[in-house]
Each structure stands twice: as structure tokens, then as C-alpha cells.
MARVEXNU-132655 format. One record per residue (C-alpha): residue number from 1; residue in one letter; x, y, z. Coordinates in steps of 0.05 Angstrom, whole numbers, m for minus. Layout:
+-----+----+--------+--------+--------+
|   i | aa |      u |      v |      w |
+-----+----+--------+--------+--------+
| NUM |  a |      X |      Y |      Z |
...
+-----+----+--------+--------+--------+
//
This chain:
+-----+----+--------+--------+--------+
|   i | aa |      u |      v |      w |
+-----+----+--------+--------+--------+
|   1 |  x |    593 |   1205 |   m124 |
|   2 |  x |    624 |   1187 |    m54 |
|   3 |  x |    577 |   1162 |    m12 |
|   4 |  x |    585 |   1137 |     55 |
|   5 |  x |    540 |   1078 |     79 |
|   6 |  x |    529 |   1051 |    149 |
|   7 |  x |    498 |    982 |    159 |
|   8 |  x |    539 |    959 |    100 |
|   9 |  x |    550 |    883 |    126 |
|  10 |  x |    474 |    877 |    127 |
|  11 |  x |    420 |    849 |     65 |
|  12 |  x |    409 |    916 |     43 |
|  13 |  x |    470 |    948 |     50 |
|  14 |  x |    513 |    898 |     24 |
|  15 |  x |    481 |    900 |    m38 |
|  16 |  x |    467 |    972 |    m41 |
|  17 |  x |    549 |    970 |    m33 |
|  18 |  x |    558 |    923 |    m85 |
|  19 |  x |    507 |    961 |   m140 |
|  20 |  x |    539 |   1030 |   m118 |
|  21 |  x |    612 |   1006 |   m135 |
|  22 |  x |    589 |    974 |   m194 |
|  23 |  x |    569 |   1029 |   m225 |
|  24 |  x |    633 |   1064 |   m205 |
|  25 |  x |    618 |   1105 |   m146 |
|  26 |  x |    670 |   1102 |    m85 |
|  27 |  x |    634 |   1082 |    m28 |
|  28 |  x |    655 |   1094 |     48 |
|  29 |  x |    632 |   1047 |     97 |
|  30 |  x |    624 |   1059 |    163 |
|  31 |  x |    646 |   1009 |    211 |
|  32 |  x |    646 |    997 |    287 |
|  33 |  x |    710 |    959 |    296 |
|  34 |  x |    785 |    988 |    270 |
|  35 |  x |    781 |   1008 |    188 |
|  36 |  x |    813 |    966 |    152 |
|  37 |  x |    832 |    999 |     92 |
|  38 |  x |    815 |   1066 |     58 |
|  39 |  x |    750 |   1059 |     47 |
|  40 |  x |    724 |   1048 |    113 |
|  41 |  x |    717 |   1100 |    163 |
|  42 |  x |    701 |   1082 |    249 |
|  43 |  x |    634 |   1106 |    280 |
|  44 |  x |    604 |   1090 |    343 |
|  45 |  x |    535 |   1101 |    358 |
|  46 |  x |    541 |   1112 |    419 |
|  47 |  x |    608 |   1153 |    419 |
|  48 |  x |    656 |   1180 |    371 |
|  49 |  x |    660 |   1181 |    297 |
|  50 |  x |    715 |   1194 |    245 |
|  51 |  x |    684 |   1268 |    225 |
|  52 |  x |    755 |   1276 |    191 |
|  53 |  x |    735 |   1225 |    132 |
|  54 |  x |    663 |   1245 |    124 |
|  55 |  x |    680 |   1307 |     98 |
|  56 |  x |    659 |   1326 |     23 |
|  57 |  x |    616 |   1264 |     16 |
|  58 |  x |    556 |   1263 |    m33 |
|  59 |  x |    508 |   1225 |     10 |
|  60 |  x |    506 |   1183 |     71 |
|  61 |  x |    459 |   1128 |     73 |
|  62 |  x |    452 |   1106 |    154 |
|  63 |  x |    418 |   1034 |    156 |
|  64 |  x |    454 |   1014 |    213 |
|  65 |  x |    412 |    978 |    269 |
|  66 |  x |    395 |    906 |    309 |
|  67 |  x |    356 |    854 |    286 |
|  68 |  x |    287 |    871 |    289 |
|  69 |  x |    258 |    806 |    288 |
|  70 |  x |    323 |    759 |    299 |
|  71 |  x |    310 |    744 |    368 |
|  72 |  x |    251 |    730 |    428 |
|  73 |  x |    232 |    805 |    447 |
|  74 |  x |    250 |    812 |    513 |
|  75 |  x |    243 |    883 |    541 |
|  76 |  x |    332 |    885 |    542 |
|  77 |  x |    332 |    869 |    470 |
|  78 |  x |    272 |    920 |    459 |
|  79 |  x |    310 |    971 |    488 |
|  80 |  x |    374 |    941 |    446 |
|  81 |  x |    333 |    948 |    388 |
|  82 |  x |    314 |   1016 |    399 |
|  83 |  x |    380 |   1048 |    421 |
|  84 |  x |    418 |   1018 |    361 |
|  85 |  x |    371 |   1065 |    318 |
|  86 |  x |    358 |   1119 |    353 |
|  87 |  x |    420 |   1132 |    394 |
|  88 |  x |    463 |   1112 |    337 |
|  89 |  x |    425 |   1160 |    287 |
|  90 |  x |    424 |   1221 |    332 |
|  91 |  x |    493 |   1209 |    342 |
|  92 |  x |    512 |   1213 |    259 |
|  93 |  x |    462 |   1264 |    250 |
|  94 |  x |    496 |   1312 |    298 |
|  95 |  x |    560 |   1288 |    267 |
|  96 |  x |    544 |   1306 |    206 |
|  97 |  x |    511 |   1373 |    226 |
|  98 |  x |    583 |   1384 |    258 |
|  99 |  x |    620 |   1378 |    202 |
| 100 |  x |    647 |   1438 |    157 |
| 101 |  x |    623 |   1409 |     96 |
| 102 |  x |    566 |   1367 |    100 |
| 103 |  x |    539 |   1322 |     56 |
| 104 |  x |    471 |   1340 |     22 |
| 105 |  x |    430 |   1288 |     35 |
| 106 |  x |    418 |   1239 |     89 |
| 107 |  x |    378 |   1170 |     69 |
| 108 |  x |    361 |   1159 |    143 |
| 109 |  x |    331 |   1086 |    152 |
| 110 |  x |    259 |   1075 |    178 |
| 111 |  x |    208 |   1020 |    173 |
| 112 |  x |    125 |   1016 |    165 |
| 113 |  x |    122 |   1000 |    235 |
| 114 |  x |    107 |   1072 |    239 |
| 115 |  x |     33 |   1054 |    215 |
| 116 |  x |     17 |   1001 |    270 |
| 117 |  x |    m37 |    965 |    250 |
| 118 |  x |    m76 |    982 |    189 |
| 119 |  x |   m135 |    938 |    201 |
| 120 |  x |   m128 |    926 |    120 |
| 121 |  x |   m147 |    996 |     94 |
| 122 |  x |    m97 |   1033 |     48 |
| 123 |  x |    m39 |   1076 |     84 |
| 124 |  x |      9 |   1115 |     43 |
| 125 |  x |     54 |   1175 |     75 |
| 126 |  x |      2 |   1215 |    101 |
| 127 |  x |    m26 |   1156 |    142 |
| 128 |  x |    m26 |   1178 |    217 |
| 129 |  x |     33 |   1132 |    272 |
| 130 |  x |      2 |   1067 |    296 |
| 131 |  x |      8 |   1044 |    363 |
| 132 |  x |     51 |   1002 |    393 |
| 133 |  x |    131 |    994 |    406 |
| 134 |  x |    146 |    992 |    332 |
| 135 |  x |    107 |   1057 |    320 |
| 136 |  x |    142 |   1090 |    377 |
| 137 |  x |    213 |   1069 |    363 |
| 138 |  x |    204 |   1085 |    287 |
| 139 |  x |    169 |   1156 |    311 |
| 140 |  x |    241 |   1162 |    354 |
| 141 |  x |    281 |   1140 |    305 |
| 142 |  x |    264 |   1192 |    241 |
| 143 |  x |    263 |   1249 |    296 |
| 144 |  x |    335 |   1231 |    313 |
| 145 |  x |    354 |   1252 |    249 |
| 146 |  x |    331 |   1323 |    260 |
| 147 |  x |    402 |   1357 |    276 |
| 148 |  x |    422 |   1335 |    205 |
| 149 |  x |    359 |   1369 |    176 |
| 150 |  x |    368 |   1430 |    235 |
| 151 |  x |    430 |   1441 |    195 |
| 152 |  x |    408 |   1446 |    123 |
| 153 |  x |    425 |   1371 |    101 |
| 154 |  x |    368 |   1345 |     63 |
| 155 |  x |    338 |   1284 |    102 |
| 156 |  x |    301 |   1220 |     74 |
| 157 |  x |    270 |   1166 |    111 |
| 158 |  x |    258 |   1106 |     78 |
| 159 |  x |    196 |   1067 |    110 |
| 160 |  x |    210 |   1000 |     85 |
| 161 |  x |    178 |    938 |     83 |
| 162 |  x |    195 |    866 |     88 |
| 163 |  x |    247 |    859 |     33 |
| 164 |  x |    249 |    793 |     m5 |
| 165 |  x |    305 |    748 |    m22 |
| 166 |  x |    322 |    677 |    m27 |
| 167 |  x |    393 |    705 |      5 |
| 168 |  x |    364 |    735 |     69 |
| 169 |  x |    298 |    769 |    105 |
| 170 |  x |    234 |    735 |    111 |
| 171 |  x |    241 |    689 |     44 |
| 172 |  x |    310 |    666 |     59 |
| 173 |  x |    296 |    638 |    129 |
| 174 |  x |    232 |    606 |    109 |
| 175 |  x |    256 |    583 |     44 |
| 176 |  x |    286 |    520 |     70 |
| 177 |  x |    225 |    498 |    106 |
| 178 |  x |    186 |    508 |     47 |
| 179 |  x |    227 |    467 |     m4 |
| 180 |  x |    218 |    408 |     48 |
| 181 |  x |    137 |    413 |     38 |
| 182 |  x |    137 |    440 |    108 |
| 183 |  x |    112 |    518 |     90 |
| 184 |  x |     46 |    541 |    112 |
| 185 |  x |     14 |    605 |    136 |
| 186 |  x |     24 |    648 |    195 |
| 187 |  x |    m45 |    641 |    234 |
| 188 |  x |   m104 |    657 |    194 |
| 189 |  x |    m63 |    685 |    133 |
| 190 |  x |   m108 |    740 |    133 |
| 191 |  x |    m65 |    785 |    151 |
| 192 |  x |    m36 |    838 |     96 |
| 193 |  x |     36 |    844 |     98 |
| 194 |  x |     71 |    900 |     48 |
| 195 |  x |    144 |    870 |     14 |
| 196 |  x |    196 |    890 |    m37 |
| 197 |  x |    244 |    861 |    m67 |
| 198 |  x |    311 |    867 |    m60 |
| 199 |  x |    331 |    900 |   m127 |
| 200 |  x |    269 |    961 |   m122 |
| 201 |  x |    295 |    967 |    m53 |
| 202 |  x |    360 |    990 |    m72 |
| 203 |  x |    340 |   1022 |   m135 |
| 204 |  x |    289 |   1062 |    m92 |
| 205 |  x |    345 |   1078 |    m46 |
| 206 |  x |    385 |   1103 |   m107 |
| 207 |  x |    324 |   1149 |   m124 |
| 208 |  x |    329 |   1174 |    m53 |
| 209 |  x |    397 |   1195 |    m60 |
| 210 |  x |    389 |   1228 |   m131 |
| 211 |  x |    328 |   1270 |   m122 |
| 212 |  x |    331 |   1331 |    m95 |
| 213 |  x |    254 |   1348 |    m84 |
| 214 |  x |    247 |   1279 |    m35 |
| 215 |  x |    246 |   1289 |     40 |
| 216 |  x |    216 |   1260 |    101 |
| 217 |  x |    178 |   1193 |     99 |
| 218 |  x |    185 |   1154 |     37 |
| 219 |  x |    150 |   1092 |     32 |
| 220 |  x |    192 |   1035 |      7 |
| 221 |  x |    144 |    982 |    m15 |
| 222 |  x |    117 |    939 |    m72 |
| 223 |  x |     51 |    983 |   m104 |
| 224 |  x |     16 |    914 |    m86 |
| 225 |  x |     15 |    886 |    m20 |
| 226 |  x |    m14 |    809 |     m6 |
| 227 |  x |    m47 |    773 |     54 |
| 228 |  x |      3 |    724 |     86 |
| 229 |  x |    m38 |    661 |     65 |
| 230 |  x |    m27 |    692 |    m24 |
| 231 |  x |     58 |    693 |      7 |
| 232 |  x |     53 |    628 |     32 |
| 233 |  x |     13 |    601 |    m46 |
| 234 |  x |     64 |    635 |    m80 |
| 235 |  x |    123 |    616 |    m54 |
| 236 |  x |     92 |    536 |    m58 |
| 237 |  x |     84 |    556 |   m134 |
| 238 |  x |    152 |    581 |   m145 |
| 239 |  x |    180 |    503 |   m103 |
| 240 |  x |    114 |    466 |   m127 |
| 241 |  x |    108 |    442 |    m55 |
| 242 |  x |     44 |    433 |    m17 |
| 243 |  x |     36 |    493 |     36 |
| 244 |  x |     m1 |    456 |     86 |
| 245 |  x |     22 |    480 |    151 |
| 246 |  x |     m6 |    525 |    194 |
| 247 |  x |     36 |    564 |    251 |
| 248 |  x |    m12 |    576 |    309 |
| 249 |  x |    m10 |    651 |    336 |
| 250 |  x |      7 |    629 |    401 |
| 251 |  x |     70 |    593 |    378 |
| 252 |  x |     86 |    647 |    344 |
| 253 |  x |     74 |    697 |    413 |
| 254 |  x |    118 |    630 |    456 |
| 255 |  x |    177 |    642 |    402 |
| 256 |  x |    186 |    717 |    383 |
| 257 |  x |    142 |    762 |    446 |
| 258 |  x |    109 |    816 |    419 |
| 259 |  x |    144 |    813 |    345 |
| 260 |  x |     94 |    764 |    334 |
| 261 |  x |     36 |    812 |    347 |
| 262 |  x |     71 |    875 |    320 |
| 263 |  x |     94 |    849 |    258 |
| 264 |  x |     74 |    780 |    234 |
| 265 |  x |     m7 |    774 |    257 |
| 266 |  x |    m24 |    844 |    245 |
| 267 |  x |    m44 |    865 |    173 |
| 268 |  x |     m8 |    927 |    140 |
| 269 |  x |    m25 |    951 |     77 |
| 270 |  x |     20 |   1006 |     59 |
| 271 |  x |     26 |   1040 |    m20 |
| 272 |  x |     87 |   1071 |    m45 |
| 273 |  x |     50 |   1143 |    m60 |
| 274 |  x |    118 |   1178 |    m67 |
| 275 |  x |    150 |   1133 |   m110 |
| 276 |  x |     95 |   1124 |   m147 |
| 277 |  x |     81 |   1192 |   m164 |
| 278 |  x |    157 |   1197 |   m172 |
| 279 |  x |    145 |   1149 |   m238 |
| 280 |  x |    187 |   1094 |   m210 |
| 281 |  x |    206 |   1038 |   m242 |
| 282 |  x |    186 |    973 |   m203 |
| 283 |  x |    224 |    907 |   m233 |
| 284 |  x |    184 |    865 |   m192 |
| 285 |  x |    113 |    900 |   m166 |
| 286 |  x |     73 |    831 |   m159 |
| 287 |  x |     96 |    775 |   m111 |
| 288 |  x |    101 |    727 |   m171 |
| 289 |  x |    146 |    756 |   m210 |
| 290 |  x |    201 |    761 |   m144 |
| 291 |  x |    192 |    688 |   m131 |
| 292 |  x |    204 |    670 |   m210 |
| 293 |  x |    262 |    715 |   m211 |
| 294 |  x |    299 |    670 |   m168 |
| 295 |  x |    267 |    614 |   m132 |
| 296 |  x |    258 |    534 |   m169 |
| 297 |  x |    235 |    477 |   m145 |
| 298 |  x |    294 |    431 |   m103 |
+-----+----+--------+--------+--------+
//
């Protein structure tokens, strides 16, 4: 297959790259400065892009967008955050709708934020939107996508969680701090949060692309979610280091704005109903097994 893949300097997309070429697919990325070579074609989301060599593509998979929780929420990087998804996706999606011969299926990124706050109950993909500027900008950001589906392109949006790595996300940034004996749990740890790792995540993407009968809101998570203080235990398992530490929520609030209330205190517990009707394979559906599969003590 040629598939085209925006986002691909990112965690996910650099390895969904990687796994796609290694299984001999050609892979287009899509790339906001000058190509470079063949294989990379120029989009701007908020302007042109090369129509010319997205032509007779298989799939595009669009994961392009800013740092969610990289930096202090300010209302300009809010509104950063939001325009790099939803201006940028409206702006492929009519691309692609434009084009004379389209690809079949768009795998148009989206997130769980879309639930808000579950209060700890059980949401799968007929859950109703949350509240909140998450739940808004993900709400925004699938209906972007709608002049791809307007013109008969078969549209997927992958609702995923926090995706776990030692090499990035979540695990990789708190990894460090761990290892030193400093980990600990985010407030009262009661919170749920809903993960994956980074393998099903791409593998789920994969099945995205592949089957035909998937469309609209996919839920890319592990079957079994975990409260933030059973994260915290495991990940002091998989280092055997103490996890003392506790961050207070309003440190949390002082450093990140909102993030902290929209994403780290707030519990969701989402399920995977599609895939999981869809028979798919998890590697690693329990949080031990991802922190044995790559973390050791040191």
C-alpha cells in the first residue's frame, strides 16, 4: 500500500512510519517545511498542500497537531492547540475531497477528551461529549474531517488515550524521576486514567486502515484502564523504587492551567468496544505487562 502519514516526526507516527516500511509499504510523509526527497510531500494547515502527490494513495493517516500537554495552557496556546487540529484537518480533508482520485480511507486523529469527565463509570463509543475545552476541541476536530467523508472517503477517528513508552508520552517524561525514587501519585490517585501502549496503538491504527466496515469514533485504548495511584505502583515495580511522592493538585493547576484539571485530576474510564468486538489482538492489555516489556530497575 501507499500511505501517506502526517504527524510523522511525532511518538506515534514515527513509529507507525517505521512499522509501515518495515513491512514494505511506501509511505508518504507529509511535511511543513521543503520535501526533501521523494517520499515527502509539503502541506500546510493553514494553506496549501501538494494535491499533485496525494493522488492514488491507499490511506492517509492525519496525526498532525501541538502538544497537548507540553506546555502551561494559556488561552494563546489553547487556541494554538486547537487550530493545529482543526484548521489543519479541515484543510486535508477538503484536500483530499478535491482530489481526482482520493484515497479510501482517512485515519483522522482524535483523543478521549471527547468524554470529559467520566466520574469513573464505563464509557465506550456511544458515551455522550464531556464538557470542557478538550471535549469541545475534540468535538471540532472529528467534524473537520467531514468534507473527506462529504466526498465518499471512508473516515476513522481514532480516540486515543495516553500511549505508553519509556521513549516518549507520559512514561518517558516521568520515567526519570521515578528511577531516582522521586515518583509518586498525581493528587489523590484516584483518578482513572485509560493508556495503551505504543505497539496496540499502532497495530490498532493498522486495523483502522485495513477494515473496511470501521468508521467514526474508534476508541484506542487498553480493555483495562487503572487509577493513577495502581500507574504510579506499577511503574515503582517495574524500577523497584519507593513511590512516595505526592504532587499536590494545586501544583499541578500553578504548572500546566487547566491541563491539570482536564486531563491529569479527572478520572476517565474509557473501553475499547470497537476493537474489542473487532477481535483485536492486545500485546499488552494490563499495565504490567507494558512496564515489563521494557522498563528495569537503574
Amino acid at each position: 500500500m501507499r500511505i501517506a502519514v502526517s504527524g510523522s516526526t511525532g511518538l506515534i507516527g514515527a513509529a507507525l512510519v517505521r512499522a509501515l516500511r518495515d513491512d514494505g509499504h511506501g509511505v508518504m510523509r507529509l511535511v511543513r517545511r521543503e520535501p526533501e526527497g521523494p517520499d515527502e510531500a509539503r502541506w500546510d494547515p493553514y494553506g496549501d498542500v501538494d494535491t499533485a502527490a496525494l493522488e492514488d494513495l491507499d490511506a492517509v493517516v492525519h496525526l498532525a497537531g501541538a502538544g497537548i500537554g507540553d506546555r502551561r495552557w494559556t488561552a494563546s496556546y489553547k487556541a494554538k492547540a486547537r487550530d493545529s487540529r482543526v484548521v489543519g484537518t479541515r484543510t486535508l480533508a477538503e484536500a483530499l475531497a478535491g482530489l481526482k482520485r482520493p484515497p479510501p480511507v482517512l485515519v483522522s486523529g482524535s483523543a478521549i477528551g471527547f468524554y470529559g469527565d467520566t466520574a469513573g463509570q464505563d464509557a465506550d463509543e456511544s458515551a455522550p461529549m464531556g464538557s470542557g475545552f478538550l471535549a469541545e476541541m475534540v468535538r471540532d476536530w472529528e467534524a473537520a474531517a467531514e468534507p473527506a467523508a462529504q466526498a465518499g472517503i471512508r473516515v476513522v477517528h481514532p480516540r486515543g488515550g495516553a500511549v505508553l513508552t519509556p521513549q516518549g508520552g507520559i512514561l518517558g517524561r516521568v520515567l526519570p524521576l521515578f528511577k531516582l525514587g522521586l515518583g509518586g501519585r498525581l493528587g489523590s490517585g484516584r483518578q482513572w486514567m485509560s493508556w495503551i501502549s505504543l505497539p496496540d496503538e499502532i497495530a490498532a491504527l493498522r486495523l483502522l486502515i485495513e477494515r473496511d466496515d470501521l468508521t467514526g469514533p474508534v476508541n484506542v485504548t487498553a480493555p483495562e484502564p487503572v487509577t493513577n495511584a495502581e500507574f504510579t505502583k506499577a511503574i515503582g515495580r517495574a524500577v523497584h523504587r519507593p513511590t512516595l511522592f505526592v504532587a499536590p493538585p494545586f501544583a499541578l493547576r500553578a504548572a500546566l492551567g487547566g491541563f491539570a484539571d482536564e486531563a491529569l485530576l479527572i478520572s476517565q474510564r474509557i473501553i475499547p468496544r470497537r476493537l474489542i468486538e473487532c477481535g483485536f489482538p492486545f500485546e499488552r492489555p494490563d499495565i504490567d505487562s507494558v512496564m515489563a516489556s521494557g522498563l528495569r530497575p537503574g
